[in-house]
N, CA and C atoms of all chains as a GROMACS GRO file, in nm:
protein
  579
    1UNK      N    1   7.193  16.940  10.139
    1UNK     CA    2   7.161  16.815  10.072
    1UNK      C    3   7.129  16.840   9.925
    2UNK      N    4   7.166  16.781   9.806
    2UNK     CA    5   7.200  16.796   9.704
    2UNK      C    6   7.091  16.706   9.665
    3UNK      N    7   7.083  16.579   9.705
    3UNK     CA    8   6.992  16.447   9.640
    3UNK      C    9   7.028  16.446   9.538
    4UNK      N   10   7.131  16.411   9.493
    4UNK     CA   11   7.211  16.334   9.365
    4UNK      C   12   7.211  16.206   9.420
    5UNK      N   13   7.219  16.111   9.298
    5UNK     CA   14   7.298  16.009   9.280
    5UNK      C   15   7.374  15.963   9.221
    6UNK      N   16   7.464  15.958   9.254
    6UNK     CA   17   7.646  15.868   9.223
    6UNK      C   18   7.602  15.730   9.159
    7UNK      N   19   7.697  15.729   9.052
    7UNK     CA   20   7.716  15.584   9.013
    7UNK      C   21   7.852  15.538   8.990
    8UNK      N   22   7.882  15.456   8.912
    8UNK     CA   23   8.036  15.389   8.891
    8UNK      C   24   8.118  15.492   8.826
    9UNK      N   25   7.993  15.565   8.732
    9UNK     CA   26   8.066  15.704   8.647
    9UNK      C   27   8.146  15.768   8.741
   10UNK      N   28   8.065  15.798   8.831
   10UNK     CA   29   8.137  15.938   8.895
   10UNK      C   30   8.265  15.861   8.994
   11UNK      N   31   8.281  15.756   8.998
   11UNK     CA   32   8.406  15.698   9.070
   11UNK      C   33   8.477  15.734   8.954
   12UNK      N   34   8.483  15.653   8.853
   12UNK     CA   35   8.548  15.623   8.736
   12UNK      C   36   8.643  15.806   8.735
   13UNK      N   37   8.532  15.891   8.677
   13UNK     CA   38   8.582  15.999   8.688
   13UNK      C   39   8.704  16.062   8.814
   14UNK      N   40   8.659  16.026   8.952
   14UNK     CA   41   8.714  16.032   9.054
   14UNK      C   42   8.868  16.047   9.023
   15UNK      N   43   8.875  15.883   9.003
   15UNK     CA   44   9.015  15.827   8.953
   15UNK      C   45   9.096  15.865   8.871
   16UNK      N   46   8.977  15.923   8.721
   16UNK     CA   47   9.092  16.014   8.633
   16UNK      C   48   9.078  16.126   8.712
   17UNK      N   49   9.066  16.198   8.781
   17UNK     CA   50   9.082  16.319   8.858
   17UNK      C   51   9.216  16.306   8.931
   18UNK      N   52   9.206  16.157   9.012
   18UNK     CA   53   9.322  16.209   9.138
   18UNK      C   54   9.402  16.104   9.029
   19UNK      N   55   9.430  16.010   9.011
   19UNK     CA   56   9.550  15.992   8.944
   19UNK      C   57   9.578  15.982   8.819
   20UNK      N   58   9.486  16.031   8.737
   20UNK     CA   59   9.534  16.040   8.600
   20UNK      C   60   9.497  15.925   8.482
   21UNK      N   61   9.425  15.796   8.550
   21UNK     CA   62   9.427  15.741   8.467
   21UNK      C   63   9.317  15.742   8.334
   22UNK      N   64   9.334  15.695   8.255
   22UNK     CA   65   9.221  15.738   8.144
   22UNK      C   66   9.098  15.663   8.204
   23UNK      N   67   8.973  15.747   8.154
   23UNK     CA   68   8.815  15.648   8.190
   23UNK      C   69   8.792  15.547   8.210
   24UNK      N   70   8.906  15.480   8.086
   24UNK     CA   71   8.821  15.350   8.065
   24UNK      C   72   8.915  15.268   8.172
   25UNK      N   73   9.011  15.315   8.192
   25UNK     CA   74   9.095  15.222   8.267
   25UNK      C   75   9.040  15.213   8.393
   26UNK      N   76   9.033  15.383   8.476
   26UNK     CA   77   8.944  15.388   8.574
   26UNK      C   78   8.825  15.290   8.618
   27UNK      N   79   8.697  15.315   8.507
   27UNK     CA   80   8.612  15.229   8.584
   27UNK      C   81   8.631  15.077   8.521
   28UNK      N   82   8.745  15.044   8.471
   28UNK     CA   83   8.798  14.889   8.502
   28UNK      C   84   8.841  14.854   8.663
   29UNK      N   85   8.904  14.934   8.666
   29UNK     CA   86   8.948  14.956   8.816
   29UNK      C   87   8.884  14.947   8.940
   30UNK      N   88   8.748  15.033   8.916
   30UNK     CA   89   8.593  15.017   8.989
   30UNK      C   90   8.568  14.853   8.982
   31UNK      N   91   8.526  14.807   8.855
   31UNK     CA   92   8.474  14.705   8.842
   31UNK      C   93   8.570  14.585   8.915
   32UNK      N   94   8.668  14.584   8.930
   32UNK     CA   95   8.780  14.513   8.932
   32UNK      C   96   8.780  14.524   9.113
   33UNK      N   97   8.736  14.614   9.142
   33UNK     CA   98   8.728  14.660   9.289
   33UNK      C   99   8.620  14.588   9.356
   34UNK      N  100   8.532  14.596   9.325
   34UNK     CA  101   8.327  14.550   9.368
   34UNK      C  102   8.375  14.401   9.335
   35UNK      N  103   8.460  14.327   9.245
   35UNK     CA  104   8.438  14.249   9.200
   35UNK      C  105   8.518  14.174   9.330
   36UNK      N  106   8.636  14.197   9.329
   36UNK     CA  107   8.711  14.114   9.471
   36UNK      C  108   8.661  14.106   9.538
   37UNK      N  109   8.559  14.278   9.596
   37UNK     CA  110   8.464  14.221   9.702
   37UNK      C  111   8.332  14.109   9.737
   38UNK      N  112   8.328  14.198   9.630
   38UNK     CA  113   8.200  14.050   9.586
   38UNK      C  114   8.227  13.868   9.621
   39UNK      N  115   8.327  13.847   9.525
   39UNK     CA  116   8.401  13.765   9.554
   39UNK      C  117   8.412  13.675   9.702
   40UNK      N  118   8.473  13.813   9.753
   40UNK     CA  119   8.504  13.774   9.900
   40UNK      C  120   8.393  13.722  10.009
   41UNK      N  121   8.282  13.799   9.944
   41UNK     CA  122   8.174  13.792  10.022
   41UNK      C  123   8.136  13.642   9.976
   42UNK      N  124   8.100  13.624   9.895
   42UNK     CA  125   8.024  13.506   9.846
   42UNK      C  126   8.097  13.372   9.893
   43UNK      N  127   8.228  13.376   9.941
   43UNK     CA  128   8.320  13.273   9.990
   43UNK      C  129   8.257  13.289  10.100
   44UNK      N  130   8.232  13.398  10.151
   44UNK     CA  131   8.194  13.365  10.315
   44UNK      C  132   8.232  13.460  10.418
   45UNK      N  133   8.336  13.543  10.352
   45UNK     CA  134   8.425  13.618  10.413
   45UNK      C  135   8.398  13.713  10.436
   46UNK      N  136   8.442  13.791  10.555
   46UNK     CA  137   8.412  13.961  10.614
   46UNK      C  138   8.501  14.032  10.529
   47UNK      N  139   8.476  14.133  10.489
   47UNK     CA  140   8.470  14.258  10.398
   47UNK      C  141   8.504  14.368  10.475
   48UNK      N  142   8.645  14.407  10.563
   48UNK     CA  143   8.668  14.489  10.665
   48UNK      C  144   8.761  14.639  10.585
   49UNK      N  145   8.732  14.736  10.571
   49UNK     CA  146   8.752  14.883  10.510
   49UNK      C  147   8.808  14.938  10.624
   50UNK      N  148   8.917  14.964  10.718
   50UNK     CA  149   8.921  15.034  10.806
   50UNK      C  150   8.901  15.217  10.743
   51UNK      N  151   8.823  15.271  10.834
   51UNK     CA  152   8.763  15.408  10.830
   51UNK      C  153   8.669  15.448  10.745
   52UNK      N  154   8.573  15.304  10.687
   52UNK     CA  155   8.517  15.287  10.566
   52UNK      C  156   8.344  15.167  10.710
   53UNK      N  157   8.415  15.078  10.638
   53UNK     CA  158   8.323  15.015  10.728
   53UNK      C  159   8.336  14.868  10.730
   54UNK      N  160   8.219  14.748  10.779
   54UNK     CA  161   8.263  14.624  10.733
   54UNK      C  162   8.118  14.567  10.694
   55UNK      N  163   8.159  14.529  10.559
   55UNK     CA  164   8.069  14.388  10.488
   55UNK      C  165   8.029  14.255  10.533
   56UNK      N  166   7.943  14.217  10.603
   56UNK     CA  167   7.961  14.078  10.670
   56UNK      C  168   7.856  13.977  10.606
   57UNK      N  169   7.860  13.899  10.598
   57UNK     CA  170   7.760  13.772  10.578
   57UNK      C  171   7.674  13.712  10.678
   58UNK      N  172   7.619  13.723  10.674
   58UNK     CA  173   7.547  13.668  10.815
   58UNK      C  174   7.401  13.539  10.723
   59UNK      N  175   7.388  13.407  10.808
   59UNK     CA  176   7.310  13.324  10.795
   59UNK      C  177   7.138  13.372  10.810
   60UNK      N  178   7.122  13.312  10.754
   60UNK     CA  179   6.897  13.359  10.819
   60UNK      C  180   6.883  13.165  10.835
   61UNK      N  181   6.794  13.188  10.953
   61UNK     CA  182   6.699  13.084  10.959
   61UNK      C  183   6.585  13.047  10.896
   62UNK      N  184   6.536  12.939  10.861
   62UNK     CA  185   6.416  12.962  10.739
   62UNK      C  186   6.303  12.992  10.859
   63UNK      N  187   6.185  13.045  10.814
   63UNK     CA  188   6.110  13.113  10.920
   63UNK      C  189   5.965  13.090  10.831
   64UNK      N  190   5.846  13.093  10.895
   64UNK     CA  191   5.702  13.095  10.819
   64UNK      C  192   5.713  13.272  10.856
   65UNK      N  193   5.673  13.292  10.715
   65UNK     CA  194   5.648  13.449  10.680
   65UNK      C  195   5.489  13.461  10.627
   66UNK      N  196   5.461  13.575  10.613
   66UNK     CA  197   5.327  13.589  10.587
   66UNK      C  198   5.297  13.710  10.478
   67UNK      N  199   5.254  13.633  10.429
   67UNK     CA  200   5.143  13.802  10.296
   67UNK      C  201   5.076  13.877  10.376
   68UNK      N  202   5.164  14.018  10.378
   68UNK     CA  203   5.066  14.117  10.425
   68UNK      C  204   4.941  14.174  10.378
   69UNK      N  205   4.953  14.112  10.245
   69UNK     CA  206   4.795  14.136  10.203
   69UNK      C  207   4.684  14.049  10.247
   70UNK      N  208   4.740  13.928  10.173
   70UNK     CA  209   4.598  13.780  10.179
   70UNK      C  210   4.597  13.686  10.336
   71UNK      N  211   4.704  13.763  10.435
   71UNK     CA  212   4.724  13.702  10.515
   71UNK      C  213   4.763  13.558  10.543
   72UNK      N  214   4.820  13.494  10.432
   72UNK     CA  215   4.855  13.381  10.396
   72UNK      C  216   4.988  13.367  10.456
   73UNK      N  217   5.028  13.237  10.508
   73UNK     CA  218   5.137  13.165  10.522
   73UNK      C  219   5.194  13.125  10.433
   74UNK      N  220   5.340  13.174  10.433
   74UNK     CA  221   5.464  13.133  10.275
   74UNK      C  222   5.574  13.081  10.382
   75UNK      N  223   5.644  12.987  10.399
   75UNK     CA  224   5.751  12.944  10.444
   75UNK      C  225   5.861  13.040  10.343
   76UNK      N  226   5.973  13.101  10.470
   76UNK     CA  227   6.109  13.155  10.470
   76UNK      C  228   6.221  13.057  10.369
   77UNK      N  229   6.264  13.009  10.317
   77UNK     CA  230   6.363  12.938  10.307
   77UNK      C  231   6.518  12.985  10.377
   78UNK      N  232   6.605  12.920  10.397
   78UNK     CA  233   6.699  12.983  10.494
   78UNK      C  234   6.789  13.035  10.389
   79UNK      N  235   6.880  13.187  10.430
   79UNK     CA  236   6.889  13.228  10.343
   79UNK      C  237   7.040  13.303  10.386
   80UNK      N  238   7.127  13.313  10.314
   80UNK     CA  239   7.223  13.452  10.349
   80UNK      C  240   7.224  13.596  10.293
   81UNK      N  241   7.192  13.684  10.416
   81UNK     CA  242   7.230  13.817  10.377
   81UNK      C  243   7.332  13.897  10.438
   82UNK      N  244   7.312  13.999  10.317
   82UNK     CA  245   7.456  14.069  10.338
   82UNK      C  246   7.470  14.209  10.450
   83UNK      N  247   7.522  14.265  10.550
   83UNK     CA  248   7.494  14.360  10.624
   83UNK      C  249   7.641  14.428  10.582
   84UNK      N  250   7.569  14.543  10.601
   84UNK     CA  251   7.734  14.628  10.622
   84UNK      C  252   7.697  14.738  10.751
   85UNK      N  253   7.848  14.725  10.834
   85UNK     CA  254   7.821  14.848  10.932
   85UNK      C  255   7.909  14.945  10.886
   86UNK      N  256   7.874  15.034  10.922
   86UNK     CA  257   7.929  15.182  10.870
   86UNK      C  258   8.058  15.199  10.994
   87UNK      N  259   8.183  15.268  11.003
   87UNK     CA  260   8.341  15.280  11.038
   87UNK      C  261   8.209  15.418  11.140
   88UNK      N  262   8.317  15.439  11.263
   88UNK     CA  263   8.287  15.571  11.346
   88UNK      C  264   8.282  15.681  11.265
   89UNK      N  265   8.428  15.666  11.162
   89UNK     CA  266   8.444  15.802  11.148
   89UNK      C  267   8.349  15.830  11.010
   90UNK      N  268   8.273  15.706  10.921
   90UNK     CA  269   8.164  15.728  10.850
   90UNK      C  270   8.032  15.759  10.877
   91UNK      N  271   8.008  15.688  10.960
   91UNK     CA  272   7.904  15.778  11.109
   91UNK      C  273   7.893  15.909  11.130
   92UNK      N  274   8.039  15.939  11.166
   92UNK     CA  275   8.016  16.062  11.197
   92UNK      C  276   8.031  16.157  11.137
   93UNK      N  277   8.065  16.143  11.018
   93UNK     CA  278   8.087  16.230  10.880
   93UNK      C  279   7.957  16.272  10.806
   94UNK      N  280   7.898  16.179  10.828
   94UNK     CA  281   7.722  16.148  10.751
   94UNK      C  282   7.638  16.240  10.818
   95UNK      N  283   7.706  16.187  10.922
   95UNK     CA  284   7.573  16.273  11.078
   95UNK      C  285   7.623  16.450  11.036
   96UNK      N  286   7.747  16.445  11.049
   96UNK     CA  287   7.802  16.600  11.033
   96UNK      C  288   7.757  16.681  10.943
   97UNK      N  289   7.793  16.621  10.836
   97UNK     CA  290   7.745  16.656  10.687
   97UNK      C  291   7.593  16.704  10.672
   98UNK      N  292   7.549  16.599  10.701
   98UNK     CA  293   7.374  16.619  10.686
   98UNK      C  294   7.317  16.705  10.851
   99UNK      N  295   7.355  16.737  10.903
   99UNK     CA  296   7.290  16.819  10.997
   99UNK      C  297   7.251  16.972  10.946
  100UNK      N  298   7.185  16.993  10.977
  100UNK     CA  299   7.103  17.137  10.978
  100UNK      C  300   7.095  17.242  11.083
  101UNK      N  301   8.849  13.958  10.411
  101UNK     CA  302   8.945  14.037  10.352
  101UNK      C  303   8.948  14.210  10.413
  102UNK      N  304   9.087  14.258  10.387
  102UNK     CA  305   9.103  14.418  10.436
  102UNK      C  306   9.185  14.495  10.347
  103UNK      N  307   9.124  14.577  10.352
  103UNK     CA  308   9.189  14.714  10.278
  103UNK      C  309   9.317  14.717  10.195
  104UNK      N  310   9.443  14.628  10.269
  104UNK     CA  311   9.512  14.594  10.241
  104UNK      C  312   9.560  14.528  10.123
  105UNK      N  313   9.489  14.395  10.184
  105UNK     CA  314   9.470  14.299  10.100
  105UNK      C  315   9.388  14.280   9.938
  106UNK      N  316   9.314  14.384   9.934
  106UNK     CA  317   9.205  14.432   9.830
  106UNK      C  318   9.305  14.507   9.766
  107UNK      N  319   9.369  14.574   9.802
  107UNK     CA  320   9.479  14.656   9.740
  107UNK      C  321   9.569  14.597   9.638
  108UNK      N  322   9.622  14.489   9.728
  108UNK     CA  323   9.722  14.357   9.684
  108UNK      C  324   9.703  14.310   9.554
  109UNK      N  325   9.549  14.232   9.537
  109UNK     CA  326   9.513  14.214   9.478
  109UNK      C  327   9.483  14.274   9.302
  110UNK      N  328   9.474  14.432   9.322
  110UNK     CA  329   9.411  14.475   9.216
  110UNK      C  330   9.595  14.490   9.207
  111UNK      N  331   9.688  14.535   9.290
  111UNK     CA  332   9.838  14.541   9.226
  111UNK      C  333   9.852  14.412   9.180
  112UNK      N  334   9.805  14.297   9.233
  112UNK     CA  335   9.889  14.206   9.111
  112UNK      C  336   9.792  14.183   8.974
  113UNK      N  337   9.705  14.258   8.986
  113UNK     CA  338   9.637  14.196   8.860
  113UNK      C  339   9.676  14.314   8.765
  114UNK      N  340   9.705  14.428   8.799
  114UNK     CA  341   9.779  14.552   8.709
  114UNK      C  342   9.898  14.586   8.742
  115UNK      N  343  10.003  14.503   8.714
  115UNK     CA  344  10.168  14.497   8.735
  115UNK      C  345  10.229  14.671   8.668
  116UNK      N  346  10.126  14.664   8.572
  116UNK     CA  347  10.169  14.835   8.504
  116UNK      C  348  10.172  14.944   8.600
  117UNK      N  349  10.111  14.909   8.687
  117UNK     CA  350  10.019  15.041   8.809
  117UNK      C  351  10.170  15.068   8.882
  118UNK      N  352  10.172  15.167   8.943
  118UNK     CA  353  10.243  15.224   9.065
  118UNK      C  354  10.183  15.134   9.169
  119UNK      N  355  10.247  15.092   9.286
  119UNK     CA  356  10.149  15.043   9.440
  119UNK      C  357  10.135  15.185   9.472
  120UNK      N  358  10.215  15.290   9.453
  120UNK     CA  359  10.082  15.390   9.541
  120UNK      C  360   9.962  15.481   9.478
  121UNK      N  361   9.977  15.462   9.310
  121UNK     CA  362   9.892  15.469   9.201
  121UNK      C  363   9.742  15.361   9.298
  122UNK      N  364   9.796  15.210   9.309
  122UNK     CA  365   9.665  15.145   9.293
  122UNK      C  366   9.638  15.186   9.492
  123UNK      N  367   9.707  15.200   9.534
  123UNK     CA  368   9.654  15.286   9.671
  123UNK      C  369   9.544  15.378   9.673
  124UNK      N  370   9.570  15.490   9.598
  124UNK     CA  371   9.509  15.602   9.591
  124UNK      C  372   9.390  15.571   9.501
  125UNK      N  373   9.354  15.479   9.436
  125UNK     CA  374   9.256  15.426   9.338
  125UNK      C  375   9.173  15.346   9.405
  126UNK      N  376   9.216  15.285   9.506
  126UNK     CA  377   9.106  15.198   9.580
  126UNK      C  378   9.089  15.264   9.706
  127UNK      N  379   9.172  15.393   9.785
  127UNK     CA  380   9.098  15.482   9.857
  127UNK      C  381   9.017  15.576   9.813
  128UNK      N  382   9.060  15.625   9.683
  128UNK     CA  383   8.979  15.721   9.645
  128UNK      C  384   8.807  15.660   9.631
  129UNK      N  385   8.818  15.567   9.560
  129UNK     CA  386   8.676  15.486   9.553
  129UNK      C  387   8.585  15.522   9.701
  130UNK      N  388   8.620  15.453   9.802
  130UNK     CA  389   8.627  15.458   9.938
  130UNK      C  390   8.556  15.630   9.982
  131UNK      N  391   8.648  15.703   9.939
  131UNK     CA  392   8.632  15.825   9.996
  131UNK      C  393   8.557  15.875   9.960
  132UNK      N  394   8.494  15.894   9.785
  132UNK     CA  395   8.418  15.955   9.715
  132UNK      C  396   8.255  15.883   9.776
  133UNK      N  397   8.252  15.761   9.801
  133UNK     CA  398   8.146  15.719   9.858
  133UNK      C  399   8.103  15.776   9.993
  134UNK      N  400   8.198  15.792  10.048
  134UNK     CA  401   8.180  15.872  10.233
  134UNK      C  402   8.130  16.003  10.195
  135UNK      N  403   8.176  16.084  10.073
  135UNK     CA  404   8.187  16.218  10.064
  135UNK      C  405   8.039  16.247   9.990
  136UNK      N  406   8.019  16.148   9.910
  136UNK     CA  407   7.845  16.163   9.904
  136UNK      C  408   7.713  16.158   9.964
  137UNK      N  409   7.774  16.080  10.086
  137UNK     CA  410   7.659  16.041  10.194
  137UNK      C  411   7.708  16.179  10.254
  138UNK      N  412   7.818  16.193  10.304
  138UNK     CA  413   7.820  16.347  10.346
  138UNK      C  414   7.752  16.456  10.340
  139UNK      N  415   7.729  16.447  10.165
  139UNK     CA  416   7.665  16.532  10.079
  139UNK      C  417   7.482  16.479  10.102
  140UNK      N  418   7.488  16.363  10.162
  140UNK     CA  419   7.304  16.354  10.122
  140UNK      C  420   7.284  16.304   9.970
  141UNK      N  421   7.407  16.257   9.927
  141UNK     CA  422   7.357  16.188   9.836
  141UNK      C  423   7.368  16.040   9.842
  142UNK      N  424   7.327  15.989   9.704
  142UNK     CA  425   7.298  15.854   9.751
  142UNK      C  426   7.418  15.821   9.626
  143UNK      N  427   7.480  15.627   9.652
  143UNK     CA  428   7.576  15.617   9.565
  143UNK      C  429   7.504  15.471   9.500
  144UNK      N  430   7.510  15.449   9.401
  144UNK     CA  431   7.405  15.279   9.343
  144UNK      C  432   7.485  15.228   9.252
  145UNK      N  433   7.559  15.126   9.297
  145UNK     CA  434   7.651  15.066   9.232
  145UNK      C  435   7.582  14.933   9.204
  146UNK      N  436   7.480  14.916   9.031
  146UNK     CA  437   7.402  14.814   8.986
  146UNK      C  438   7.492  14.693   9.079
  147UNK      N  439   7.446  14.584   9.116
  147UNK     CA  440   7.437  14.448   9.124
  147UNK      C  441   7.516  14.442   9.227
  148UNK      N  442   7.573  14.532   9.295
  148UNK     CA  443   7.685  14.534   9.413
  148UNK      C  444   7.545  14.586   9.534
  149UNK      N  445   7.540  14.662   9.506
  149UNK     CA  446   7.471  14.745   9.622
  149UNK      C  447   7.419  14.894   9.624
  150UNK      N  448   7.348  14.960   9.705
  150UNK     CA  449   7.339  15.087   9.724
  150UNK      C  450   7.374  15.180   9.870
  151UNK      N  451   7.404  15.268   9.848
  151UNK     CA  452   7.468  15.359   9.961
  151UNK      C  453   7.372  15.461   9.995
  152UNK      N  454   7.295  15.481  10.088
  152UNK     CA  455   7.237  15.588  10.120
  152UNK      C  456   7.217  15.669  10.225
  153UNK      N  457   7.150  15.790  10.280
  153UNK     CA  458   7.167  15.827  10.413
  153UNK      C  459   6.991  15.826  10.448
  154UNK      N  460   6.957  15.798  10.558
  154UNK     CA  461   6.866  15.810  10.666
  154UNK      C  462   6.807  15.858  10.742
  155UNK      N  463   6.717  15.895  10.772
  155UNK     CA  464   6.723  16.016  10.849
  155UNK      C  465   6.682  15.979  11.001
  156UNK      N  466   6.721  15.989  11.078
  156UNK     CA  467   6.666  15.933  11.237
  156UNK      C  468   6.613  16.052  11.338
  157UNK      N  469   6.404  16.068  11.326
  157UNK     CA  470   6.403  16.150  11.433
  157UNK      C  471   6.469  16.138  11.559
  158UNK      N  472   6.432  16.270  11.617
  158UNK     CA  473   6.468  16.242  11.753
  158UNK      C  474   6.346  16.160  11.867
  159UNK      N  475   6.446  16.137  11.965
  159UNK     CA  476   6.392  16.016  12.063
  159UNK      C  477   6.403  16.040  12.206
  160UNK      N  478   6.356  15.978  12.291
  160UNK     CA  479   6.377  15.993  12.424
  160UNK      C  480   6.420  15.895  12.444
  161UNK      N  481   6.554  15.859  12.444
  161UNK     CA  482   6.597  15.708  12.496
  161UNK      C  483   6.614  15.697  12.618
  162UNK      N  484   6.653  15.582  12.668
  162UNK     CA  485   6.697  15.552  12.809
  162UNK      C  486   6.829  15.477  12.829
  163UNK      N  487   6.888  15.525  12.917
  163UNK     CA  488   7.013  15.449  12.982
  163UNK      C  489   6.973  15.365  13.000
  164UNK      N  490   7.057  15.226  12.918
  164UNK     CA  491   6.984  15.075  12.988
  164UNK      C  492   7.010  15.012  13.100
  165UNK      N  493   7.123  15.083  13.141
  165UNK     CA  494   7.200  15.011  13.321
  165UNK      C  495   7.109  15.102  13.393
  166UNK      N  496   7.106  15.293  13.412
  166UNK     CA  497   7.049  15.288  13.458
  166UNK      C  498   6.878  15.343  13.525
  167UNK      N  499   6.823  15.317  13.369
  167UNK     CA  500   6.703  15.348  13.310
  167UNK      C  501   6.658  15.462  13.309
  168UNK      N  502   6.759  15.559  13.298
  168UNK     CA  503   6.733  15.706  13.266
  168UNK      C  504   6.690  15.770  13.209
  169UNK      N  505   6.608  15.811  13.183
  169UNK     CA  506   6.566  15.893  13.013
  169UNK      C  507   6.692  15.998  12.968
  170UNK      N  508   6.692  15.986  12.863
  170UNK     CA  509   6.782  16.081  12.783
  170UNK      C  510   6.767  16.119  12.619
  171UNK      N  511   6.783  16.257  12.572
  171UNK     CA  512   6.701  16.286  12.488
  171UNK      C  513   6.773  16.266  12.368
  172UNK      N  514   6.764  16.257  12.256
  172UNK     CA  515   6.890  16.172  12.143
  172UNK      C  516   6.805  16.260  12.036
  173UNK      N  517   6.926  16.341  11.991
  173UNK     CA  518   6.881  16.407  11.884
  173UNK      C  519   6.834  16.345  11.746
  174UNK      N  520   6.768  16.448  11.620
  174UNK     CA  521   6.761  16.357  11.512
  174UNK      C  522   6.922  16.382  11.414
  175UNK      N  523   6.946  16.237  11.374
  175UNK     CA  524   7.060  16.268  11.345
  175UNK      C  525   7.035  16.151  11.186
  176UNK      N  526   7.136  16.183  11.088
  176UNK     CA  527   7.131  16.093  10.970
  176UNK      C  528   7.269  15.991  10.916
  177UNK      N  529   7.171  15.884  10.920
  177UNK     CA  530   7.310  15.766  10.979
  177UNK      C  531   7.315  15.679  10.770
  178UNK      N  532   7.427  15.615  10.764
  178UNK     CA  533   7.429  15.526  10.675
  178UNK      C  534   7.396  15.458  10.621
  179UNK      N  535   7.323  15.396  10.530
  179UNK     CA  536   7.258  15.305  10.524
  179UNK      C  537   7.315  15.240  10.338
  180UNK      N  538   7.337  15.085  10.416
  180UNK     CA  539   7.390  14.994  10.257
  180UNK      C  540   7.241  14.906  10.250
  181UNK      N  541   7.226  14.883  10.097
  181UNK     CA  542   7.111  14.814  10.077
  181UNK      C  543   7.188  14.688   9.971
  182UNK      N  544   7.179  14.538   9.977
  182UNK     CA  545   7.286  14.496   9.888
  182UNK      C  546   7.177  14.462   9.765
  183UNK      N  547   7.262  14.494   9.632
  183UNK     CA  548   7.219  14.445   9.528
  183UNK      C  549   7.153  14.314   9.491
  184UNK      N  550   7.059  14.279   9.402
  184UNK     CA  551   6.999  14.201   9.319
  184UNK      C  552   7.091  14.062   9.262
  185UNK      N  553   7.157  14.100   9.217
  185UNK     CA  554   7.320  14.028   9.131
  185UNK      C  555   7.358  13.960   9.315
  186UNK      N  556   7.434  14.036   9.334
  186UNK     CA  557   7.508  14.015   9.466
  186UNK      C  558   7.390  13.932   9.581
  187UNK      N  559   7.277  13.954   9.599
  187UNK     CA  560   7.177  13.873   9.681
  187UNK      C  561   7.171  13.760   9.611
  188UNK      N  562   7.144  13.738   9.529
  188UNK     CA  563   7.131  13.613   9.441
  188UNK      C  564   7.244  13.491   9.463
  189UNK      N  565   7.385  13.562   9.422
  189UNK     CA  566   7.501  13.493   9.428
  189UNK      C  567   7.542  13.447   9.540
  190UNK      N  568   7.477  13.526   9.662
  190UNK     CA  569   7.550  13.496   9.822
  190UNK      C  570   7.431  13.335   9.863
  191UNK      N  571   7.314  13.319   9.734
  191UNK     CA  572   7.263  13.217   9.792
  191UNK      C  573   7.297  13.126   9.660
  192UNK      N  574   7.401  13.132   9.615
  192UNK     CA  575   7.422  13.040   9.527
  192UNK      C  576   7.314  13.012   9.413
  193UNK      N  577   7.260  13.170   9.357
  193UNK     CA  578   7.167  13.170   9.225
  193UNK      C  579   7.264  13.236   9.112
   0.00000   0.00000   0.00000
């Protein structure tokens, strides 16, 4: 385990690595990428990566929540969040990788 | 939307590209993210989301049909956290 963190740079770079294109074009490319998804999501739509994973949308019910400090009651408003499940073979790459 | 189709997309919006140029550009993305969690690292793509790994002790689970104990190693699983930008927008802020 390394504990780095990756950002758009190191895609960007990625891209001029495997195909050549210059930086800037690269992380246009990134951006241009997150962005469809994004996109997609916010319409409503599942976000499916085969061997990657899937993006889904899922509804919340509004709910009474509570301050874990003052013990106070705050009403939930209903809300959408975003889940992603991870592909088998990202599962099991993660698990592989990081074992000891 | 799928893999495919995401593909499609970034080819028609860069007519200059090769299709197997913008192939390899939107797997590679893909892969370099798998290959960091691999690594134990983490990937934070501002306003989209973050990519990280987990760590899951081990457990004594049980067969739920037929209530067996069974011992489940510790193992380190995936984990997406979605962005600020992107939470906002999915509630129409």
């Amino acid at each position: 385990m390394t504990g780095k963190t990756l950002t758009r740079m190191d895609l960007s770079e990625a891209i001029y690595r495997e195909v050549g294109l210059s930086r800037n074009d690269a992380s246009q490319l990134v951006e241009s990428v997150l962005d469809h998804m994004s996109d997609a999501l916010v319409r409503g739509e599942q976000v499916k990566i085969s061997s990657f994973g899937t993006f889904s949308v899922r509804d919340k019910a509004a709910r009474v929540g509570r301050n874990p400090k003052t013990g106070q009651e705050v009403p939930i408003n209903p809300r959408r969040v975003l889940t992603f499940r991870p592909s088998h073979l990202m599962k099991d790459r993660v698990a592989a990788g990081n074992k000891r | 939307m799928i893999r495919s189709e995401l593909i499609q997309k970034i080819a028609d919006e860069n007519p200059h590209l090769y299709q197997r140029d913008v192939e390899k550009i939107v797997n590679t993305i893909f892969e370099e993210i798998t290959n960091a969690m691999a690594r134990g690292d983490r990937v934070e793509l501002r306003g989209f989301g973050a990519f990280s790994v987990k760590h899951r002790d081990a457990r004594t689970g049980r067969n739920p049909r037929t209530g067996e104990s069974v011992y489940v190693e510790e193992k380190h699983v995936p984990f997406f956290k979605t962005g600020k930008l992107l939470r906002d927008r999915l509630n129409g802020k």
